[in-house]
C-alpha positions, -999 to 999 in steps of 0.1 A, spaced: -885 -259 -65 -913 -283 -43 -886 -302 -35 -863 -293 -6 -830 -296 -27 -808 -282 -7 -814 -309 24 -815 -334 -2 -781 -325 -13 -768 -317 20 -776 -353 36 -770 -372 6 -731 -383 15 -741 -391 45 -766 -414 42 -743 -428 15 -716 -431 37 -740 -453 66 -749 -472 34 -711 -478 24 -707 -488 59 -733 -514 59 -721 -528 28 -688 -534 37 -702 -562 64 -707 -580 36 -683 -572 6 -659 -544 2 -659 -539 -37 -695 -536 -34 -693 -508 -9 -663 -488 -29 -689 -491 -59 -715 -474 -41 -694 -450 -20 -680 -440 -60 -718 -438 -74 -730 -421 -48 -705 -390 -53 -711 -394 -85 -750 -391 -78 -745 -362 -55 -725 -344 -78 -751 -349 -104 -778 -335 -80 -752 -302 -69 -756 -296 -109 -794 -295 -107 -786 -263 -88 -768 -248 -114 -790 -254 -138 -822 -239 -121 -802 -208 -107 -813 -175 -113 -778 -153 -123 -799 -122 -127 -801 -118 -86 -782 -113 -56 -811 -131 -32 -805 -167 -17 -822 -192 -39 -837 -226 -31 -837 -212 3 -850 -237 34 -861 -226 71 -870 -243 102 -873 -237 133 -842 -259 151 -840 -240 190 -868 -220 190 -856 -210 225 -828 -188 209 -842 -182 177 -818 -210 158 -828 -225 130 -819 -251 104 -817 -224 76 -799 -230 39 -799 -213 9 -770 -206 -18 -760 -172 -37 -736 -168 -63 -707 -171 -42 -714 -202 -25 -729 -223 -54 -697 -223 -76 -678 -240 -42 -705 -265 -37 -699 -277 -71 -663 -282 -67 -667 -303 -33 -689 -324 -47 -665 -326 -80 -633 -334 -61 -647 -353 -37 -656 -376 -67 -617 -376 -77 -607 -381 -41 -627 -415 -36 -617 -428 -73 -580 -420 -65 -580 -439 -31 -592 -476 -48 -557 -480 -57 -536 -462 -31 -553 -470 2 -548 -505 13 -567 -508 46 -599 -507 54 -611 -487 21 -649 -486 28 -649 -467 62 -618 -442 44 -644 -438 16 -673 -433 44 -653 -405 62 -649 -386 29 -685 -387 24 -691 -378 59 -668 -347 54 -687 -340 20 -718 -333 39 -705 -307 64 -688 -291 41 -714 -288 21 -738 -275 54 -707 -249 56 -713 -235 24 -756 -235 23 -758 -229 60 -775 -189 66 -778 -196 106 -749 -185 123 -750 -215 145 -754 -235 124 -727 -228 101 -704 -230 131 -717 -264 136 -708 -279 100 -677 -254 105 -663 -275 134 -678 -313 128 -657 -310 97 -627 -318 118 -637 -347 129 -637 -375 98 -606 -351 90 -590 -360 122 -595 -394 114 -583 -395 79 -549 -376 88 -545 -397 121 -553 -435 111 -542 -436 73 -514 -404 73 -474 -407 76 -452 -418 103 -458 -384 117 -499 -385 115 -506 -380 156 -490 -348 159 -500 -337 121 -538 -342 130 -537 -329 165 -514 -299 151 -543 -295 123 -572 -299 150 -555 -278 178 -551 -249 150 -582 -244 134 -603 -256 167 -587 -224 185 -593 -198 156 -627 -206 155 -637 -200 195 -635 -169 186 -659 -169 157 -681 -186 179 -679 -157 208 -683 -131 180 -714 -153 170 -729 -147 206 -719 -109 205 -743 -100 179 -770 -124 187 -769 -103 218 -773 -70 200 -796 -83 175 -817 -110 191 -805 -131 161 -782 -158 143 -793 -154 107 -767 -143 90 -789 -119 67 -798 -101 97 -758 -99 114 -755 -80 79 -777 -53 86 -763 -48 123 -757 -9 132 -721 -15 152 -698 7 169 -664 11 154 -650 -4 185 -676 -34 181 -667 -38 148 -630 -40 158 -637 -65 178 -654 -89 156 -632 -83 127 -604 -94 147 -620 -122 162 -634 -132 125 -598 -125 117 -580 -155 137 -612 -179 127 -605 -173 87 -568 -165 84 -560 -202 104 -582 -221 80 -567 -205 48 -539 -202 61 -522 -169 60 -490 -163 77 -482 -161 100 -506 -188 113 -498 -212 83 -473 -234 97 -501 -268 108 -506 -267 66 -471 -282 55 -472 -308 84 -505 -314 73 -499 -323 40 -472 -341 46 -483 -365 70 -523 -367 51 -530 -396 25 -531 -383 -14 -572 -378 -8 -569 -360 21 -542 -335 9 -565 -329 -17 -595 -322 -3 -575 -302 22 -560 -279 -4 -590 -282 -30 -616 -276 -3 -610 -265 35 -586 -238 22 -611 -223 7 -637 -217 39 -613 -193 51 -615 -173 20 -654 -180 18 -659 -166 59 -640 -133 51 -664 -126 21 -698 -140 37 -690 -124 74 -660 -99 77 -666 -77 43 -702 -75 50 -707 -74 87 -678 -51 99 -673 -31 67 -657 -1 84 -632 -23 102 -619 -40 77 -616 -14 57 -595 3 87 -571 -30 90 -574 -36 51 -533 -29 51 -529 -61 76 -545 -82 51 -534 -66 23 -495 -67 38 -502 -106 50 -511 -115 17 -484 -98 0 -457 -119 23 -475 -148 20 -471 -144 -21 -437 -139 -21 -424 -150 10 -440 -183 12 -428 -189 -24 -393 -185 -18 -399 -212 8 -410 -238 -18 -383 -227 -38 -357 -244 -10 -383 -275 -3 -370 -309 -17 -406 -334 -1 -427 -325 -34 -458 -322 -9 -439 -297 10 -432 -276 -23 -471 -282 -34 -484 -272 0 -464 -240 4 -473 -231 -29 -510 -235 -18 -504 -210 9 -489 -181 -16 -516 -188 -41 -543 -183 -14 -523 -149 -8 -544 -137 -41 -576 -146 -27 -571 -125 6 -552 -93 -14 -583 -96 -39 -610 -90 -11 -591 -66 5 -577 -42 -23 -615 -29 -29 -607 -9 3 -584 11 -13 -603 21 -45 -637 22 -27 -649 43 -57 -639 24 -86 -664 -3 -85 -657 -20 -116 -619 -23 -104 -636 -36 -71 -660 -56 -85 -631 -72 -111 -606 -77 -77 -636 -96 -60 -646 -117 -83 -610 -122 -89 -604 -139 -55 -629 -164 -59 -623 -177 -93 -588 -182 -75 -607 -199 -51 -621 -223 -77 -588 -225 -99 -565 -234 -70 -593 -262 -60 -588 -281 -93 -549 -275 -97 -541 -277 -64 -559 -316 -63 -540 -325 -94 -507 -316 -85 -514 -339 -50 -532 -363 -74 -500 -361 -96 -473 -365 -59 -498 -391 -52 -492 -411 -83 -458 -412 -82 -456 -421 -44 -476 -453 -47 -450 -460 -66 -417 -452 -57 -429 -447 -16 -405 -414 -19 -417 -377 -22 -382 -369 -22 -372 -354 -53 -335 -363 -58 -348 -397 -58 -369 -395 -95 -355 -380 -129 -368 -394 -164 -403 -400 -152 -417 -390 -186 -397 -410 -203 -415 -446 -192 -450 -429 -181 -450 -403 -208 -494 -400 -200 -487 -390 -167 -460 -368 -178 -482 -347 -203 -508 -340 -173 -482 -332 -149 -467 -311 -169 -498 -294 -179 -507 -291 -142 -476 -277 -131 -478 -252 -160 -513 -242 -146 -499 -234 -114 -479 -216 -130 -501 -192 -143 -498 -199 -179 -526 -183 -202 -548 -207 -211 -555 -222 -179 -572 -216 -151 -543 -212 -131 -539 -175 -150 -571 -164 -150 -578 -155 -113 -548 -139 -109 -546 -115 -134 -579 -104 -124 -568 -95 -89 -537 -83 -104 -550 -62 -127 -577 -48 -102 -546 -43 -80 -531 -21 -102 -557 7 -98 -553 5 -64 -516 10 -59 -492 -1 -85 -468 -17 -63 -490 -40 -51 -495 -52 -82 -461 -55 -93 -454 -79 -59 -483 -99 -66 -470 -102 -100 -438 -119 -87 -454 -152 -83 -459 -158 -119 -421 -156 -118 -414 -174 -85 -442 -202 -93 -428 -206 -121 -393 -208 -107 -403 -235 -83 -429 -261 -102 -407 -259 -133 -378 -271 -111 -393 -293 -98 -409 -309 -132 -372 -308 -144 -357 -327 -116 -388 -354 -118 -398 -359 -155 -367 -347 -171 -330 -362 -174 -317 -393 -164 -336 -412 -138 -316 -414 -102 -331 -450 -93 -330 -479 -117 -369 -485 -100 -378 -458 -123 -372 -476 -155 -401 -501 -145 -427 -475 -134 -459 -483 -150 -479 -455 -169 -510 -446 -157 -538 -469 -148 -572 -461 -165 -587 -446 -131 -559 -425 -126 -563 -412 -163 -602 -404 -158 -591 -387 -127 -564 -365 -146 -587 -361 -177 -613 -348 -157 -590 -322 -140 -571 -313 -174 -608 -306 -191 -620 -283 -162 -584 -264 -158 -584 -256 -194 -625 -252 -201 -622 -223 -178 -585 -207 -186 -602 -201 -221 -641 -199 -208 -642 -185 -167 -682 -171 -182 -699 -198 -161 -678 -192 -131 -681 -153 -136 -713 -149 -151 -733 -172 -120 -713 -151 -94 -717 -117 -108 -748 -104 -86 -738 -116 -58 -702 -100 -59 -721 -67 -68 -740 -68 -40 -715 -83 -12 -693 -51 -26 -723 -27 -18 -721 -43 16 -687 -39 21 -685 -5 9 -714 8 28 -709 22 69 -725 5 96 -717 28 128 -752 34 147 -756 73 150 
């Protein structure tokens, strides 16, 4: 394409976010109407790139390079694979959800809360196209920022220490990206990230940087046991900002193992594969026995966001022990990121759903609801349907990742796969409970009798969700199909040594 797409889409919420800014001097429906089109806009503009993408290769596409520090060869560098592009398109999807949700939830000053969201939209998006090392860890760390913000001025009682616990956590993990960062422009005279692929590194280099990768990635997903900001986070966050929290942040952990550790320090990983494989594990069946006990329905949702995320790790990491089968590898791969996707669109609905129900009532408490479906039976068929989803009933998306990685477990070590398999068992266990205690039986609080059903922005919201959650539990082909190349090659990567002789 002639025109630089990428920037275009990169800069977009931004500029829409000064322009929602400057509006709201003057009137502050006018600047939620153009902070909603906008995402809209960019959204539509994100789908340009799917439509012009080439499937049929592994190469970056629409790729963009200039020259930023010339001094130590930096530059402002972007392109998108098959792995990236399917997470662009859900940021700029949720983020969508996340600003119509908020017109009837937040109450103070709604145009800079709408401007901070498309602010964040932008560096995650940079996070995502970004092929300069630097670069990346510059959208990877402004991302806190309007974050920060969000948790600390419109959050709980408890926002402060939730935000600081939140910036403190994934600030640390990733100095230590950063220093890995230096390492190999040091060795290899440069940032691109191409290039760091192709690095000849010593075993004990490549130790090193995997572990230093290691604490970056595993904070931001989170995997135990570095999880425990996530809960607090949650709890403590506006209904928006849990959801773009658990629909999108979660998942640039997930993206930096598969874009840096896999490919760059192939033999390393493959050496500690049993720590990741053994941390996922826990965190699938650990971490769900902790919802189980939770009775804050954001608790439950949050913990629940940590075991699924357990997939995506165990699904990167099992190829290590079948290194020959590459169509098991290939499956488990391409596995963990339609989790990836999946989790992003249940994950925001069950938040949308707590969301719904605490504007409300003002209670995520759960012995404080019963009968919900009984006076909002709308919002009782999408919640019902979500929680089933998280579930990992076939049908939805919620299954189909999963049983991929389950399944490609299985040829490497059966056991595996039979503790992974738990979850659909211990998912179940606690969303159904909690559905049961909420939407079922005889309401606790006489308030419940006069909730109102859902209001025709909330329904879009849920309707939007519902349509994409089920489109691909029956149809994952334009998920699979657009990633396929790129998963084939990132495997050769990770399969290959890179020891210098």
């Amino acid at each position: 394409m002639s025109l630089p797409i990428l920037s275009l889409l990169l800069w977009s919420p931004a500029l829409c976010a000064l322009l929602v800014m400057l509006c709201s001097r003057f009137s502050a429906i006018t600047a939620q109407w153009v902070g909603l089109l906008g995402s809209v806009a960019i959204f539509a503009l994100s789908m340009v790139l799917y439509v012009d993408f080439d499937i049929t290769t592994a190469q970056m596409q629409f790729v963009e390079k200039i020259a930023w520090i010339p001094a130590f060869n930096i530059h402002y560098y972007l392109g998108v694979d098959g792995i990236s592009l399917p997470l662009i398109l859900l940021s700029t999807f949720i983020t969508i959800l996340s600003i119509a949700s908020s017109w009837r939830s937040v109450k103070k000053n709604l145009p800079q809360y709408i401007a901070l969201f498309l602010l964040l939209e932008s560096f995650i998006l940079g996070v995502f196209m970004a092929l300069d090392a630097i670069l990346y860890y510059v959208f990877w760390e402004a991302l806190l920022i309007p974050m920060f913000l969000i948790i600390g001025i419109w959050g709980g009682e408890r926002r402060v220490y939730a935000s600081v616990k939140f910036f403190l956590f994934t600030f640390f993990g990733s100095i230590f990206m950063l220093v890995a960062f230096i390492y190999m422009y040091y060795i290899g005279g440069s940032f691109e990230i191409i290039d760091m692929h192709l690095l000849p590194l010593e075993f004990t280099e490549q130790g090193w940087i995997f572990w230093a990768f290691f604490l970056a990635f595993a904070v931001k997903i989170p995997m135990v046991p570095v999880h425990t900001w996530l809960p607090d986070a949650h709890v403590e966050a506006p209904t928006a900002g849990s959801v773009i929290l658990a629909a999108i942040l979660l998942k640039m952990g997930g993206y930096g193992f598969i874009r840096f550790s896999l490919p760059i320090v192939p033999d390393a990983a493959a050496y500690f594969d049993w720590v990741v494989v053994l941390l996922s594990l826990i965190a699938v069946v650990y971490i769900g026995f902790i919802a189980l006990v939770q009775k804050d329905m954001k608790k439950i949702i949050a913990y629940s966001s940590i075991s699924h995320m357990g997939f995506v790790t165990l699904g990167f990491f099992v190829i290590y022990a079948m290194p020959l089968n590459v169509s098991a590898s290939v499956l488990a791969l391409e596995g963990g990121v339609v989790q990836m996707i999946s989790h992003g669109f249940i994950s925001a609905a069950l938040f949308l759903c707590i969301g719904v129900l605490y504007d409300r009532m003002h209670s995520r408490n759960i012995d404080d609801y019963g009968g919900v479906a009984t006076v909002m039976p709308a919002f009782g068929f999408f919640a019902v349907l979500f929680a089933m989803s998280n579930s990992g009933l076939p049908g939805t998306s919620g299954f189909v990742g999963e049983f991929m990685v389950i399944l490609a477990a299985l040829q490497a070590n059966v056991w595996w796969a039979l503790i992974a398999g738990l979850t659909l068992i211990i998912g179940a266990a606690y969303t159904l409970w909690m559905v049961k205690r909420v939407f079922y039986g005889k309401p606790i609080a006489e308030k419940v009798l006069t909730l109102q059903d859902l209001h025709w922005i909330e329904k879009s919201v849920f309707i939007a969700l519902a349509f994409c959650i089920v489109l691909f539990g029956f149809w994952p082909d334009p998920l699979v199909d657009v990633m396929h190349a790129s998963i084939a090659n990132l495997f050769e990567l990770a399969t290959s040594t890179k020891i210098s002789n």
